[in-house]
C-alpha positions as semicolon CSV with decimal commas, in nm:
position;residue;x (nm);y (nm);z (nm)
1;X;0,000;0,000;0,000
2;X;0,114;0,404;-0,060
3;X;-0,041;0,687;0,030
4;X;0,240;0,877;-0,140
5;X;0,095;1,204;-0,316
6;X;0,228;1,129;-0,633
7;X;0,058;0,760;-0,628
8;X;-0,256;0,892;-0,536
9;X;-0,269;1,182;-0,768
10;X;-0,116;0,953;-1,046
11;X;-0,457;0,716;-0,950
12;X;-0,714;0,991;-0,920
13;X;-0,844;1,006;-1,278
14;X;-0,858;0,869;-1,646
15;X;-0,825;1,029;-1,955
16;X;-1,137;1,211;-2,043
17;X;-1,180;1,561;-2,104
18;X;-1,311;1,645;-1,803
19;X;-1,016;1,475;-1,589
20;X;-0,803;1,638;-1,801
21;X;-0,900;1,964;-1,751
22;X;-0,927;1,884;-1,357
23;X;-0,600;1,804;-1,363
24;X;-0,439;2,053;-1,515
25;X;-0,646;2,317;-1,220
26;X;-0,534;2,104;-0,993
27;X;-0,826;1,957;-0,838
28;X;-0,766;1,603;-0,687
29;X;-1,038;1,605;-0,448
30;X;-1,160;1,205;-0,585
31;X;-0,820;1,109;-0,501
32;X;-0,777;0,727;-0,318
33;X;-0,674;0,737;0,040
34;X;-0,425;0,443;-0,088
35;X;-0,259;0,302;-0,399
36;X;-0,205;-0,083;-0,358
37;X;0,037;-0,266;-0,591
38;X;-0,030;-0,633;-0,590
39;X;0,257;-0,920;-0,682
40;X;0,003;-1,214;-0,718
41;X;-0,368;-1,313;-0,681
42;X;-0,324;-1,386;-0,341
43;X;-0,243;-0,996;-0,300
44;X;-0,558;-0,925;-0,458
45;X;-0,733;-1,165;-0,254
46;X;-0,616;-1,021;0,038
47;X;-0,668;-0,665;-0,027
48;X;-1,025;-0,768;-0,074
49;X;-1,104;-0,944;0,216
50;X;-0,895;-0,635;0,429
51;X;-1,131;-0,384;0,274
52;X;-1,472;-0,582;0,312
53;X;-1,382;-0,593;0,646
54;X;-1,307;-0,191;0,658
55;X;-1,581;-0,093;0,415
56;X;-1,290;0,027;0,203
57;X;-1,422;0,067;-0,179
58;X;-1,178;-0,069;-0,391
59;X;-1,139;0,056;-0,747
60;X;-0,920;-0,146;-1,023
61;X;-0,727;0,021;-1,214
62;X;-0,538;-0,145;-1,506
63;X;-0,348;0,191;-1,660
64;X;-0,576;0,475;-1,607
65;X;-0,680;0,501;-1,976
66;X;-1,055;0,558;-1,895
67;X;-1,235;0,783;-2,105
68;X;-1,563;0,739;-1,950
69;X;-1,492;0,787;-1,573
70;X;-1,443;0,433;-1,484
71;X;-1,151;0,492;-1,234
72;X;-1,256;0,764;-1,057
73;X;-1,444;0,740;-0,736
74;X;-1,783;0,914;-0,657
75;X;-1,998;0,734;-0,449
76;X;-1,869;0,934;-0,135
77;X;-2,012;0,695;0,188
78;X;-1,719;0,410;0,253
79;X;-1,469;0,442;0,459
80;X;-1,152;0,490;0,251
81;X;-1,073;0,406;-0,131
82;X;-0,785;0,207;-0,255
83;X;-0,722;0,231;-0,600
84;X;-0,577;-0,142;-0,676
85;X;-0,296;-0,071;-0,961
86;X;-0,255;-0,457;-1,140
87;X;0,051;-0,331;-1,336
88;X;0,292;-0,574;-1,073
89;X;0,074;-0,850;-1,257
90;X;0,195;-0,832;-1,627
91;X;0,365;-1,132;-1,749
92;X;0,251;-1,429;-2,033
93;X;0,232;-1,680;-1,776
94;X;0,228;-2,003;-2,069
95;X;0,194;-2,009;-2,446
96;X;0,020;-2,322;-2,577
97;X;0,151;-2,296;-2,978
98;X;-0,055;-2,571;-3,082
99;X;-0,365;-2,432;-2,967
100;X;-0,223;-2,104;-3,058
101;X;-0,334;-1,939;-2,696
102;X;-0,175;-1,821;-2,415
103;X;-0,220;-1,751;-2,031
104;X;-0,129;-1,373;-1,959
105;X;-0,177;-1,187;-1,625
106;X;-0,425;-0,886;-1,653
107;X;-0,192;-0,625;-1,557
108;X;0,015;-0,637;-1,887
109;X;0,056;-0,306;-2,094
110;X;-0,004;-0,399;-2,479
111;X;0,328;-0,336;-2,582
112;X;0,471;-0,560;-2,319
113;X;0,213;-0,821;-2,365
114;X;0,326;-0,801;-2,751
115;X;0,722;-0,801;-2,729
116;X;0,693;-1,116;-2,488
117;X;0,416;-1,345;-2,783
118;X;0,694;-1,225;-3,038
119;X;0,955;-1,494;-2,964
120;X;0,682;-1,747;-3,020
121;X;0,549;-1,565;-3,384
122;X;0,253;-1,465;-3,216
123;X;-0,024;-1,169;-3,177
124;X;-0,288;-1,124;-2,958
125;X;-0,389;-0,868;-3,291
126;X;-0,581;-0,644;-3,055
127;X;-0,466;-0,266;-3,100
128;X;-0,705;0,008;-2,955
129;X;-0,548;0,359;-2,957
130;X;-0,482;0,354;-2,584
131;X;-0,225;0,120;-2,704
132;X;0,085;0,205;-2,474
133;X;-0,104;0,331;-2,216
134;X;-0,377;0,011;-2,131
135;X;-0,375;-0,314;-2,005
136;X;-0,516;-0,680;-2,066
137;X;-0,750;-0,646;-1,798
138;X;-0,903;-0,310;-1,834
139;X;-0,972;-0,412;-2,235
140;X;-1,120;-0,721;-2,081
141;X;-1,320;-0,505;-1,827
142;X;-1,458;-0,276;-2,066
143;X;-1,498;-0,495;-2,362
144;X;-1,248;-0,268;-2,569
145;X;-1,218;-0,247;-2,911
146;X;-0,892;-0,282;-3,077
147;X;-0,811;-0,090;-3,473
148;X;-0,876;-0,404;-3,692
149;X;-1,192;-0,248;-3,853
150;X;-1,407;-0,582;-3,991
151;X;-1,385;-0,973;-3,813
152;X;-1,237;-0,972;-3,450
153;X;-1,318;-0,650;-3,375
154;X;-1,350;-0,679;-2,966
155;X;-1,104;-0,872;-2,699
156;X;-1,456;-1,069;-2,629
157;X;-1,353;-1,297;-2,992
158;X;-0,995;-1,338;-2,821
159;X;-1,129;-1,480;-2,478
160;X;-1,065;-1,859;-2,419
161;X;-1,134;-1,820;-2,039
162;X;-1,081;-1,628;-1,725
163;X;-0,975;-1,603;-1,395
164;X;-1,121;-1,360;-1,136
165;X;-1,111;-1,269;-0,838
166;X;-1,437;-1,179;-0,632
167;X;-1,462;-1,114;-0,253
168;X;-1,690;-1,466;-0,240
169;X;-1,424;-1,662;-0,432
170;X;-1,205;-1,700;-0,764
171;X;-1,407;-1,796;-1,066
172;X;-1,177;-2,007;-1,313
173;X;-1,405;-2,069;-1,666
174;X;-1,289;-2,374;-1,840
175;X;-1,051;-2,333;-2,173
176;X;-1,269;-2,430;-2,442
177;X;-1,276;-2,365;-2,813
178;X;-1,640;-2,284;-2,767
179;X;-1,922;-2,389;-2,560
180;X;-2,296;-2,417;-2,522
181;X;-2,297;-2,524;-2,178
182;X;-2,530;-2,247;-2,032
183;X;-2,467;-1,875;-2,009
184;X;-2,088;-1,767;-2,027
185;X;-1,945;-1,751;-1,743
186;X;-1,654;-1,529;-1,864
187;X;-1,979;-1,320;-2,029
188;X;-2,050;-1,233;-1,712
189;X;-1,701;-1,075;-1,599
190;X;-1,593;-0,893;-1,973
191;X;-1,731;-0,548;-1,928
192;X;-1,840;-0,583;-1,604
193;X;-1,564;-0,272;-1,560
194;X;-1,415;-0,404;-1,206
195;X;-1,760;-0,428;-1,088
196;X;-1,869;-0,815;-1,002
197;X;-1,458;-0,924;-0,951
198;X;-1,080;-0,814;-1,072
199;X;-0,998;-1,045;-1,334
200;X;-0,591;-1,182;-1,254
201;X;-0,544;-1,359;-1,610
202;X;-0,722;-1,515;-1,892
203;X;-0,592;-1,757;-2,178
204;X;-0,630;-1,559;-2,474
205;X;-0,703;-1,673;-2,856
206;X;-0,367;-1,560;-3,043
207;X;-0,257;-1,547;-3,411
208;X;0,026;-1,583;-3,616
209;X;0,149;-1,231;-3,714
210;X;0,128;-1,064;-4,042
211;X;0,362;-1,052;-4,291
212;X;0,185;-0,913;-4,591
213;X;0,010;-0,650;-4,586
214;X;-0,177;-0,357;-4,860
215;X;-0,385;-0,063;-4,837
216;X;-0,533;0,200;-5,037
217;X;-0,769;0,507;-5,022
218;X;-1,082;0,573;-5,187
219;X;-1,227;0,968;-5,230
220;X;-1,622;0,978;-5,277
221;X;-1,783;1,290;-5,330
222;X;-2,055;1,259;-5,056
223;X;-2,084;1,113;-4,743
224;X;-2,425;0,943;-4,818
225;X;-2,261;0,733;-5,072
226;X;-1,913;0,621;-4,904
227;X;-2,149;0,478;-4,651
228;X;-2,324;0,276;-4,897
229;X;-1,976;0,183;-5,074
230;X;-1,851;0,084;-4,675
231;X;-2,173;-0,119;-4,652
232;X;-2,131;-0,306;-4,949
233;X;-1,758;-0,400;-4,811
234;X;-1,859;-0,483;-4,495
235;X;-2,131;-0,758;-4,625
236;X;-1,872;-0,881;-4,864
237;X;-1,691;-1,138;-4,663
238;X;-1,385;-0,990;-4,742
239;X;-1,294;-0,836;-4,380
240;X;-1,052;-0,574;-4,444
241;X;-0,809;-0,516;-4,140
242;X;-0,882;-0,125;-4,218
243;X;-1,201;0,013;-4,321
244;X;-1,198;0,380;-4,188
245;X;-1,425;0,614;-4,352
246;X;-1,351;0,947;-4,266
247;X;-1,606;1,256;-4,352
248;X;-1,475;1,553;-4,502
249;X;-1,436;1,753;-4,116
250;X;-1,259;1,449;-4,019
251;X;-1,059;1,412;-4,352
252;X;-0,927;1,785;-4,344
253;X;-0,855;1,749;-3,933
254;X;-0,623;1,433;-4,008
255;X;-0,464;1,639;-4,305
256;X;-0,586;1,334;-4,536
257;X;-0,793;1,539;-4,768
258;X;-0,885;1,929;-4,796
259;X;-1,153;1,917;-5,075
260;X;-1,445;1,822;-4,890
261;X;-1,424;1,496;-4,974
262;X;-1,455;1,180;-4,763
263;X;-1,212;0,958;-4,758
264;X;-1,214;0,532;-4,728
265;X;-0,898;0,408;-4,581
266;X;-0,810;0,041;-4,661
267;X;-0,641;-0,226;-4,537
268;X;-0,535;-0,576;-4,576
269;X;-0,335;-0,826;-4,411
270;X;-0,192;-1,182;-4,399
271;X;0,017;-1,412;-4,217
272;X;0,014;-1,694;-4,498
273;X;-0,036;-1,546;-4,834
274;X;-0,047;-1,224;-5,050
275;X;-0,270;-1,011;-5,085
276;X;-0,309;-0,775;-5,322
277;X;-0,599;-0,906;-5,481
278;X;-0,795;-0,913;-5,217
279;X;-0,705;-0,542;-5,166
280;X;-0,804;-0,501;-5,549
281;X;-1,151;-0,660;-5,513
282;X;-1,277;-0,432;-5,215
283;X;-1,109;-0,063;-5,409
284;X;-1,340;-0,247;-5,708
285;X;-1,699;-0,274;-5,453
286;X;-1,574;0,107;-5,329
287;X;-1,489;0,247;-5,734
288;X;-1,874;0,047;-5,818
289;X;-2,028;0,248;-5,581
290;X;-1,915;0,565;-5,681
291;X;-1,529;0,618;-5,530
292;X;-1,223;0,724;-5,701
293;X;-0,936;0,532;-5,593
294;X;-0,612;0,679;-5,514
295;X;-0,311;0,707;-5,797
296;X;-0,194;0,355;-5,748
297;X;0,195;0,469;-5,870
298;X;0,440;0,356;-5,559
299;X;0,371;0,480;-5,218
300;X;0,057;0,682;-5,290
301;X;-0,165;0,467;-5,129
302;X;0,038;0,395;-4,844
303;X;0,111;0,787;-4,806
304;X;-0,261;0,858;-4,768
305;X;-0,280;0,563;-4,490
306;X;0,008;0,660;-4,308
307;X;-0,126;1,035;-4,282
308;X;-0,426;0,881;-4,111
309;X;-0,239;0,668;-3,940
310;X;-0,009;0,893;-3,797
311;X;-0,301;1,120;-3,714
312;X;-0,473;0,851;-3,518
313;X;-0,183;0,817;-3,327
314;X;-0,129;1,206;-3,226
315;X;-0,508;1,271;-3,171
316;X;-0,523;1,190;-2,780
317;X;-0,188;1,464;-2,746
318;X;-0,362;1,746;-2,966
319;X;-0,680;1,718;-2,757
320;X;-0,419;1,752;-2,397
321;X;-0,304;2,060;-2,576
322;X;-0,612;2,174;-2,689
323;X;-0,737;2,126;-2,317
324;X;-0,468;2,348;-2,214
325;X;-0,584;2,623;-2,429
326;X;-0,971;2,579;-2,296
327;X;-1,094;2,432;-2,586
328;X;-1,389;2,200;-2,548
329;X;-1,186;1,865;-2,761
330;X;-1,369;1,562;-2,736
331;X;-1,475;1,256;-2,856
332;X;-1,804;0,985;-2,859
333;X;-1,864;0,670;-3,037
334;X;-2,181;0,478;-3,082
335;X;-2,253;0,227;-3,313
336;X;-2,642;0,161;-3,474
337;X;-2,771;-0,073;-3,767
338;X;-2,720;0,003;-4,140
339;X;-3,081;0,134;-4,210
340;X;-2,995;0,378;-3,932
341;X;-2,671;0,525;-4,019
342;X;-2,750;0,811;-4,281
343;X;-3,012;0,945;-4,015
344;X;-2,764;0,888;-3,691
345;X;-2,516;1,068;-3,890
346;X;-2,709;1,380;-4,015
347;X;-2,900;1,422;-3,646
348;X;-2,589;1,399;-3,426
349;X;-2,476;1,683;-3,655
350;X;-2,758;1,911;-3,685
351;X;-2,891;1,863;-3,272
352;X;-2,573;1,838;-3,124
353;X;-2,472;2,122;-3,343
354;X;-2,723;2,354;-3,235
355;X;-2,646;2,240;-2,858
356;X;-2,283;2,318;-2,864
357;X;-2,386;2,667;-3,018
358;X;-2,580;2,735;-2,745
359;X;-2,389;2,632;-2,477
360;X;-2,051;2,761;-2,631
361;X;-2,206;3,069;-2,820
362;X;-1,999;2,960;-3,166
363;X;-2,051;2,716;-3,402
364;X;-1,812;2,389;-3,336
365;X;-1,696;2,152;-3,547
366;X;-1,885;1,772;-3,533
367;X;-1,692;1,544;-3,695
368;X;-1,764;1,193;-3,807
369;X;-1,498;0,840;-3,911
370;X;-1,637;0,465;-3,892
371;X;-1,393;0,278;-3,684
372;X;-1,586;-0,041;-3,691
373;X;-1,776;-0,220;-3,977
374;X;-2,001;-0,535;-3,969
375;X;-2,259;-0,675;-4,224
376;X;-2,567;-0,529;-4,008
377;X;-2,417;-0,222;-3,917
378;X;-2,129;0,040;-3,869
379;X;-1,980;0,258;-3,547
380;X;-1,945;0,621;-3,600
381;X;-1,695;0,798;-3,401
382;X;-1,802;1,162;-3,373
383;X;-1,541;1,399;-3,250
384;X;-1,661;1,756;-3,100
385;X;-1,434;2,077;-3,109
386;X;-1,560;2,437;-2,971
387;X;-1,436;2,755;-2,784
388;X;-1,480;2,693;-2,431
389;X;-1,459;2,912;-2,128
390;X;-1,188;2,873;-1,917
391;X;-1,325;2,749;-1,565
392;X;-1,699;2,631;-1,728
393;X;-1,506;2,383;-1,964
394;X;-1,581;2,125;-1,760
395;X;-1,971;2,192;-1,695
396;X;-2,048;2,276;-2,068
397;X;-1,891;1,924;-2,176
398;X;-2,089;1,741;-1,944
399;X;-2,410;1,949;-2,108
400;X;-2,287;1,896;-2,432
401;X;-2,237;1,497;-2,309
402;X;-2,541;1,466;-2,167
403;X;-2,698;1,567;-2,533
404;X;-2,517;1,334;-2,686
405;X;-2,649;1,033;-2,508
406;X;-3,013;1,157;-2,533
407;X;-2,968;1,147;-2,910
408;X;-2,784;0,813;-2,945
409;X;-3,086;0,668;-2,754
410;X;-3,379;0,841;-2,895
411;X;-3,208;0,717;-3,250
412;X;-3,178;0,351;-3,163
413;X;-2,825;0,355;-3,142
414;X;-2,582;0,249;-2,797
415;X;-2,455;0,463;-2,556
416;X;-2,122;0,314;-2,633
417;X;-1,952;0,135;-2,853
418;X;-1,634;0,041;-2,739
419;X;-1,511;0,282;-2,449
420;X;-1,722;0,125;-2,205
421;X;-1,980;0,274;-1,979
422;X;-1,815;0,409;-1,612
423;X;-1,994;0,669;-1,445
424;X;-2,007;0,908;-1,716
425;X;-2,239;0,680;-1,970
426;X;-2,442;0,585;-1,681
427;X;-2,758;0,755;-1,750
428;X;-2,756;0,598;-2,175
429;X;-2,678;0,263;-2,008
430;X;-2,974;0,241;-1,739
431;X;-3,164;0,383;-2,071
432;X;-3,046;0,091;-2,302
433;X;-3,039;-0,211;-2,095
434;X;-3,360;-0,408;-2,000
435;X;-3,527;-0,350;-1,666
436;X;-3,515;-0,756;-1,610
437;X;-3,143;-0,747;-1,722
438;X;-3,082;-0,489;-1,464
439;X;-3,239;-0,669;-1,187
440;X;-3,040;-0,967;-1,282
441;X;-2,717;-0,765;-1,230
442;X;-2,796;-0,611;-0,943
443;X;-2,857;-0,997;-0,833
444;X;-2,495;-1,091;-0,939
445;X;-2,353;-0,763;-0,795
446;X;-2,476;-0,863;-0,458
447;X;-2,440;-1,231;-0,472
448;X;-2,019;-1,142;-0,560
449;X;-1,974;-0,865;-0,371
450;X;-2,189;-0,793;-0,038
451;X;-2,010;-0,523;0,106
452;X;-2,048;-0,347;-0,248
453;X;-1,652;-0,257;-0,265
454;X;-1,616;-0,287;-0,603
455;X;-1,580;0,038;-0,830
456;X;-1,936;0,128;-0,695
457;X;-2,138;0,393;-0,887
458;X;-1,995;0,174;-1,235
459;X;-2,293;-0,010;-1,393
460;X;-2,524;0,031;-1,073
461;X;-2,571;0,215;-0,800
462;X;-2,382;0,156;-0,467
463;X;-2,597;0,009;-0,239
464;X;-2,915;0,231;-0,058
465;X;-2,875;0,486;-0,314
């Protein structure tokens, strides 16, 4: 345990706007009374027991990358808060080649988790922009999303089982291929967001790693018809790695394209064979449906791509500076079905448009990419820039966030799609979910965790409240 200041104020927040801006004024009122750092489960297991006993909340924290207010505490009645860091827990316990799995601990940072499958020609292929700066766990937790666009687009396709740790016991689901034994029990921990347990390790579904590798970009004219072009890829079976369609706001913020354009970004990848004709097929379904392909002379296409790419890198560091300036810099994604899209798209723009001009008094930029594609549907990632006010930053984002979850709902489309709900999606979430779903996870809450330690105020309310 620490209760050194720069632990706790290290442990106070995540990385949304709002704790940004907090951060920077200096306010670390939420911060935990202590940090502990845990060398095994049995650490974990007696942390927990300690703090049921002390009516200590206990809040996991995997790297702090929380965009959505899952780390921070704000229930305000236990008795102290320990913010349990699981970064001591981060090696790949076993790799099982033939199976093409292997056991890692939850506290590994992607790029660690990486470097030690490498020896063993292996990826765990799941790349979210927090990258660097997240862990196993907390993509477990929060059912992340990594970059591949199409296919395996969540850790929950990469789960063989789990281990966790609840105050009533450690649940260990069976390694299977698949299963139709019941409900999941690993179902029940991913995105439970430290919640129901603090998952130690899992055996994860690896592959080999890529060696070949192609992508090209696509201009269309309109938005209305990339969408359909993106569509028609995404029910093709072809399941690009890449399939980022970028509106012309977000194409002229990433320096891709300055006509008022949007732009398709492909890719493809293989750890077996070539493929440039598979690239070749999917710029054919985008050129039938009305996009120009890039100049395919050497490094064109790649140029385009890497300009995104390097500007999907830098965005979380422009918004810090941005922050620093008092400009409102933020980001939400939702995802909905195809026949919903066009009208999701044009909505989000004109409502929450008109609500950032009022709270802001200037017109703000709303800009739109699809990071994720499937055959039913696609998730649009709207980012938000206006002129704030320095010392209101922090209340108009949580107006302007708080219109942005009544339209996602009132438009059939979910309060998140991939960052996960903490306390900041809480109102969308009790919105979305079904009332007899919601008892039934209350039931689980208190069946795991009686003394309601765990992260409370995430998914549910903390207990007589």
């Amino acid at each position: 345990m620490s209760d050194a200041p720069g632990d706790r104020a290290a442990h106070t927040y995540g990385k949304a706007y709002r704790d940004i801006v907090r951060a920077l004024n200096g306010d670390l009122a939420a911060a935990p009374d202590q940090v502990a750092f845990p060398r095994s489960e049995q650490d974990v297991i007696d942390i927990l027991d300690w703090a049921a006993g002390a009516d200590a909340a206990v809040v996991p924290y995997g790297a702090g990358s929380s965009v959505v207010g899952g780390v921070e505490y704000r229930a305000g009645r236990h008795n102290a808060v320990v913010s349990l860091d699981l970064s001591g827990l981060d090696r790949v316990l076993e790799t099982d080649r033939v199976s093409r799995a292997a056991r890692i601990q939850a506290g590994a940072l992607g790029p660690a988790l990486e470097a030690q499958l490498r020896p063993h020609g292996l990826t765990l292929r799941h790349f979210p922009q927090s990258f660097e700066f997240s862990t196993l766990g907390g993509w477990l937790a929060t059912r992340a999303g990594g970059h591949y666009a199409t296919l395996h687009t969540h850790i929950d396709d990469l789960v063989e089982s789990l281990r966790v740790v609840t105050p009533v016991g450690v649940s260990q689901s069976m390694r299977l291929p698949g299963s139709g034994a019941g409900p999941s029990p690993d179902r029940l921990f991913l995105g439970s967001e430290g919640t129901l347990g603090v998952i130690t390790e899992a055996w994860m579904r690896l592959q080999d790693r890529p060696r070949h590798k192609a992508s090209a970009t696509v201009r269309f004219d309109d938005f209305r018809t990339a969408t359909d072009a993106v569509r028609a890829i995404a029910q093709s079976g072809l399941n690009p790695a890449n399939c980022r369609l970028l509106d012309p706001g977000e194409a002229a913020v990433s320096g891709v394209a300055h006509d008022g354009t949007s732009i398709l970004v492909l890719g493809v990848e293989s750890a077996h064979a070539p493929v440039d004709d598979r690239l070749a097929e999917l710029v054919a379904l985008a050129r039938d449906h009305g996009g120009t392909p890039a100049p395919s002379s050497p490094g064109a296409a790649d140029s385009a791509a890497g300009t995104w790419r390097s500007a999907f890198l830098r965005m979380p560091y422009v918004r810090d500076a941005l922050t620093r300036m008092s400009v409102i810099s933020e980001t939400f994604e939702t995802a909905c079905t195809w026949d919903r899209v066009p009208g999701l798209y044009e909505t989000v723009r004109q409502e929450l448009g008109a609500v950032v001009e009022k709270v802001t008094g200037s017109t703000g930029l709303i800009n739109c990419r699809f990071t994720h594609v499937y055959p039913d549907g696609a998730a649009p990632y709207f980012t938000v820039i206006a002129p704030g006010r320095r010392g209101d930053e922090v209340a108009m984002w949580d107006e302007i966030k708080a219109a942005a979850m009544q339209i996602l709902g009132d438009h059939g489309a979910t309060v998140t799609h991939h960052h996960a709900v903490g306390r900041d999606h809480r109102p969308g979430y009790d919105r979305q979910r079904p009332a007899p779903f919601a008892l039934a996870l209350r039931a689980a809450k208190d069946a795991l965790d009686p003394a309601g330690i765990l992260n409370p105020g995430v998914l549910l309310d903390p207990p007589g409240e």
